[in-house]
Every structure is written in C-alpha cells, then in structure tokens.
C-alpha positions in Angstrom: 0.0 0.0 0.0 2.7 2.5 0.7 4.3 1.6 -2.7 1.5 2.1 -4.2 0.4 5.7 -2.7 4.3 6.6 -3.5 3.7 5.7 -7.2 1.4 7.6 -7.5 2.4 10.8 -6.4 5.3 10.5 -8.2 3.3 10.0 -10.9 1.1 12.4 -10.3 3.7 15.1 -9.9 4.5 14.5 -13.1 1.2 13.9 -15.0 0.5 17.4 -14.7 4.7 21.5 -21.1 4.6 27.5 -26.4 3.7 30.9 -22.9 4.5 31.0 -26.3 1.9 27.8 -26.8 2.9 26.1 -23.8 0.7 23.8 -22.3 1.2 25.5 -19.0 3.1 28.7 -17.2 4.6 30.2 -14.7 2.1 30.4 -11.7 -0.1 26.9 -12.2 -1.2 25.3 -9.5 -2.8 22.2 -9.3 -4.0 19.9 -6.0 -5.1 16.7 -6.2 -6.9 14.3 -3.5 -5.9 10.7 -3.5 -8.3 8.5 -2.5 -9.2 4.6 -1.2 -13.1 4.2 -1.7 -14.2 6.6 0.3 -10.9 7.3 2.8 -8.6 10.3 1.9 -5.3 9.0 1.9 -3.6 11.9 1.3 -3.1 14.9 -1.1 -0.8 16.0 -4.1 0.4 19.6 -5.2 2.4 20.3 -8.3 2.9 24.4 -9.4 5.4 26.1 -12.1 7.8 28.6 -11.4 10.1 31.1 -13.6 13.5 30.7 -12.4 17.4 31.2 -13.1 19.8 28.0 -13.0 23.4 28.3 -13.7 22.8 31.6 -15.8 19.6 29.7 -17.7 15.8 31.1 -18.2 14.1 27.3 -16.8 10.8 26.3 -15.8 10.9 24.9 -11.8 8.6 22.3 -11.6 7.8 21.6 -7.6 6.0 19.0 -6.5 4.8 17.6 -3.0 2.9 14.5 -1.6 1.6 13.3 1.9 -1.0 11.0 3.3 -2.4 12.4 5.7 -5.4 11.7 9.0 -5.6 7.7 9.8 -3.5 6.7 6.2 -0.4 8.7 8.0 -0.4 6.8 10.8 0.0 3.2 8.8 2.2 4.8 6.4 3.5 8.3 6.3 4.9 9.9 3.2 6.4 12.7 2.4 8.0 13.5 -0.8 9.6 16.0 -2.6 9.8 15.7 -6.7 11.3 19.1 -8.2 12.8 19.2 -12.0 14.8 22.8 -13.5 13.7 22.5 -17.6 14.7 24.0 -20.6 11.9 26.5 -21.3 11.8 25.3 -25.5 12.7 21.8 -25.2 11.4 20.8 -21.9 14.4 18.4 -21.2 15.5 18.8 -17.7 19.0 20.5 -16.6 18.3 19.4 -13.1 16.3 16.9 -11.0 16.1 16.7 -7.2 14.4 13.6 -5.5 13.9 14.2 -1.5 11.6 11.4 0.6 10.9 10.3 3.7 8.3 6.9 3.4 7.6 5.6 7.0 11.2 6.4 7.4 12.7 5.1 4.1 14.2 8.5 3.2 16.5 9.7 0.0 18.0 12.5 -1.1 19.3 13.5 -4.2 20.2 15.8 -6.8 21.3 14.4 -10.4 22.4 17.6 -12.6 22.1 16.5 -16.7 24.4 17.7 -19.1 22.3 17.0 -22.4 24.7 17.2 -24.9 27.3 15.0 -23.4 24.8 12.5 -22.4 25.8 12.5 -18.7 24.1 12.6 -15.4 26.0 13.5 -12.4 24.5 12.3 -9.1 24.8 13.4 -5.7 23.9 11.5 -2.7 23.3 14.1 0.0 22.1 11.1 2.4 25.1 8.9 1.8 27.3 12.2 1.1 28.1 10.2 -2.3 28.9 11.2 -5.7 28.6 9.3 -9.6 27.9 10.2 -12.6 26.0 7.7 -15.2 25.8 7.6 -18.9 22.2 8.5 -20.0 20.5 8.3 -23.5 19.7 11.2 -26.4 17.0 13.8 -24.6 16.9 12.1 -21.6 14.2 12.9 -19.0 13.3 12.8 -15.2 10.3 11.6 -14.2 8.5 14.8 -14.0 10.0 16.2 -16.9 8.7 13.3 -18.6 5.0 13.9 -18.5 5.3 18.2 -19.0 6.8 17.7 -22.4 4.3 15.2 -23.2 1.6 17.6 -22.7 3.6 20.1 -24.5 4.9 18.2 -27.4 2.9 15.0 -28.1 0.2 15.9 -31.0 -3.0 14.5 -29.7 -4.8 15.7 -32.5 -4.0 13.2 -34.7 -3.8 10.4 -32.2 -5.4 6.5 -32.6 -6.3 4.1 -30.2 -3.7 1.9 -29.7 -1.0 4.7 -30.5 2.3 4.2 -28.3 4.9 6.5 -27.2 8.1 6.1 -25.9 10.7 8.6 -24.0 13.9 7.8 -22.6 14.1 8.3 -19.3 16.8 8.0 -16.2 15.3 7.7 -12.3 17.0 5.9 -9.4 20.5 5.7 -11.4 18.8 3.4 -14.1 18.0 4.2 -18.0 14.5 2.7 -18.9 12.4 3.5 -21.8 9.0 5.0 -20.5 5.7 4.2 -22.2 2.4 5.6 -22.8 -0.3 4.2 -24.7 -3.3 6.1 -26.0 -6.9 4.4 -25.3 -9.5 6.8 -26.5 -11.7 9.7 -25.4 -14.2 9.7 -22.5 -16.1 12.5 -21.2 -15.1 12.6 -17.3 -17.2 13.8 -14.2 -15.3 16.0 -12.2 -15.7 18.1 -9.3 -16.2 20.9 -12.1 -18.4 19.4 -14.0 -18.0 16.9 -17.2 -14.5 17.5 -19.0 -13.6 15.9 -22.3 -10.4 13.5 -21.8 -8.1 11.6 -23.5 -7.2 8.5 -21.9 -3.8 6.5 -21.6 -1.9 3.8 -19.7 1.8 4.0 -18.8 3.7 0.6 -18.6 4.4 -0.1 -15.3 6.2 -3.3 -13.8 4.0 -6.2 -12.6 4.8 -7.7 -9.4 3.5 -7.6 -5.6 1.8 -4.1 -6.2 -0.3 -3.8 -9.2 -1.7 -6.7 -10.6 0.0 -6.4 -14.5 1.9 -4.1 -16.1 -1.5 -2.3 -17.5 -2.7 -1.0 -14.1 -2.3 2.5 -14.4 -4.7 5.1 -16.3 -4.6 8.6 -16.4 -7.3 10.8 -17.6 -6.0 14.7 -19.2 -8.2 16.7 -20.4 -8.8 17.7 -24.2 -7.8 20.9 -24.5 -4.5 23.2 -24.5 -3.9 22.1 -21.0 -3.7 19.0 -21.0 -4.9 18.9 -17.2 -4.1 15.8 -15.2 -8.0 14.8 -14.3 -8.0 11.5 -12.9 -5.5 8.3 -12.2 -6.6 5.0 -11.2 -4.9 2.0 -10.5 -5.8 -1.2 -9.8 -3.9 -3.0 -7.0 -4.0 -6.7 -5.7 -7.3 -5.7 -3.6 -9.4 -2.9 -4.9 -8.2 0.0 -6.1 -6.8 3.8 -5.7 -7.2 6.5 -7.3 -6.8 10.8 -7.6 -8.9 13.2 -8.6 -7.9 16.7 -9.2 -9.4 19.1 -6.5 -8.5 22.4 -6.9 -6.0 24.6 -10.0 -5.2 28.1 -10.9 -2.8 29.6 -13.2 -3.9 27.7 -16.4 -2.2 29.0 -19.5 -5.1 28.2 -21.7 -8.9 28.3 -21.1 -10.0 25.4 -19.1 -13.4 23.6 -21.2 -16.0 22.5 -19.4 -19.4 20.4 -21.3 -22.4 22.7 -20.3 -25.9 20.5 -20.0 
C-alpha cells in the first residue's frame, strides 16, 4: 500500500509542457486528493515557477505528496519531486528527489548535461557522488509527463498509439511508455470534462496486478490537465482526482448541459 500511494504521487507530480503555446506557465497550480473508496489517503500539489539555473531562463517544476489523518499513521509519506527545464525543449538541466516513506528517506540531486549525455549524481544522504551515462534527450520523471503535454500531437492520435521517452530515475535508463486508449467525457468536481485516456507501462509484481494498471485521464484541451489516475492493486483499487487549479495558460473547457 505505501508503494503504491508513493507511485502515485510520483506519478502524479509528473502527470501534470509555447507561454509562447505552452501547455502550461509560470504560476499553475494544481491539487489533487488521493483516495481509497471513500478514505482520503492523502493529497498532491504540483505548481510552475520562472527561475534562473546556472545563468539559464528554466521552468521549476515543484512537486509535493503526503497522506495524511488515519493513512499517516499506517504509512506516512512525504515526498519532494522538483525538475529545473529547458523553457523550448522541456528536457531537464536538473532533478532533485527528497523522501521520507515511514522512514525510508532519499535524497538526491542528479544535474544533466544534455549534450554530453551524462548525469551527475549526488547522494546528500550517503554524502556520495557518480555520474551515469544517459541516452539522447533524456528525461526525469516529471520532466517526462510536461513535455508530453507540451509536445505530443494529440490531435491526430489512434487508439492503440504508443509513445516512448527515454528516461533516467534511481541511477537506471528505462524506456518509459504511454499508450493512448481513446476519449471519455469525465465527471469532475467541475463538471464533465472531455479527456483523452492512456496507460503508462508499469512493472508487474507484488503491487499492481499487470503491467497495464495505471490510467490517467487529461483533459482535451491546451492544457492537457491531469484529471484523474486510477490503479488497480491486488485488492481494490486507488485512485486521484484533481481538486483544486489556478494559473492555467489556456482556457479550461467544461461540457455545459
């Protein structure tokens, strides 16, 4: 269960990429409830900020994640997820990765140098230093899901469409996946949203039941808003709804009866 609510922050913290058309700016904000049935077990926030990095105009993408009332007192979490990205390509300069998960803590900063294909890691916990050899345009995990909001044409997408990133999270180079299953129209707390639908591969094994048990809901418009993720676990399942935004670069549609 605590695996599971940490997957989905993190993955939450990165559903969520120019404003020249960008799918998002400086000042969004999104919140997000995550939910068992009917139990809270915690809440997610993910907002944009302008900043400066080593001389470079970059996007600060900050995320944070916690259970919280009786789901903090089986398994407290508290995570940190922020990623420093290039404002046109959206590939990240900088990722820093700082949890504590019923005290299984980490903390780390891995700095990418894009061009030489290299990502230098620091252990602050460990007080420990490598660097890895990563793959063309590498991501983070956030990173990861702005520029597909930004950059993936969902105009001329089919059901059954894949898409694949390169990405590098805890020292590793994987390939991520998305897969596109269609459109839905969603109930919200706002009211009914169109949405385009997908499932990102994830590993089978003692959490979810297959590799397909993740699927996340954005909506169909500029934004690209993370709506909705659901996943289906051994027993049940969990899932988060968005609960509150502001900041939206783009006009936010909403189906009027």
């Amino acid at each position: 269960m605590k695996k599971t609510f940490t997957i989905l922050i993190a993955l939450l913290l990165c559903a969520v990429v120019n404003a020249q058309d960008h799918a998002f700016k400086d000042g969004e904000w999104f919140k997000f409830r995550i939910h068992y049935g009917l139990v809270t077990a915690g809440y997610a926030t993910l907002d944009v900020e302008n900043k400066t990095l080593n001389g470079k105009q970059v996007y600060h993408l900050k995320g944070f994640g916690e259970t919280k009332g009786l789901s903090a007192l089986f398994f407290n979490v508290e995570d940190y997820y922020e990623s420093y990205v290039d404002k046109n390509t959206i590939l990240p300069h900088r990722f820093i990765r700082k949890i504590d998960e019923g005290g299984h803590t980490k903390d780390k900063i891995i700095d990418f140098d894009q061009d030489a294909r290299k990502a230098y890691v620091q252990d602050l916990k460990h007080d420990n230093k490598e660097t890895f050899t990563t793959e063309p345009q590498v991501h983070d995990l956030i990173s990861s899901f702005f520029f597909l909001r930004d950059k993936l044409d969902t105009s001329n997408l089919k059901e059954g469409d894949e898409t694949v990133l390169n990405m590098f999270f805890d020292e590793e180079n994987f390939k991520f996946k998305l897969k596109f299953l269609g459109k839905e129209v969603l109930d919200t707390k706002f009211g009914k949203v169109k949405a385009l639908k997908f499932r990102p591969y994830v590993q089978a094994g003692r959490v979810f039941k297959e590799k397909e048990s993740l699927t996340i809901w954005v909506s169909d418009d500029k934004n690209k808003i993370p709506l909705r993720l659901k996943a289906s676990l051994a027993v049940g399942s969990l899932k988060a709804d968005i609960e509150a935004f502001k900041g939206l670069a783009n006009p936010f549609h909403i189906i009027v009866d």
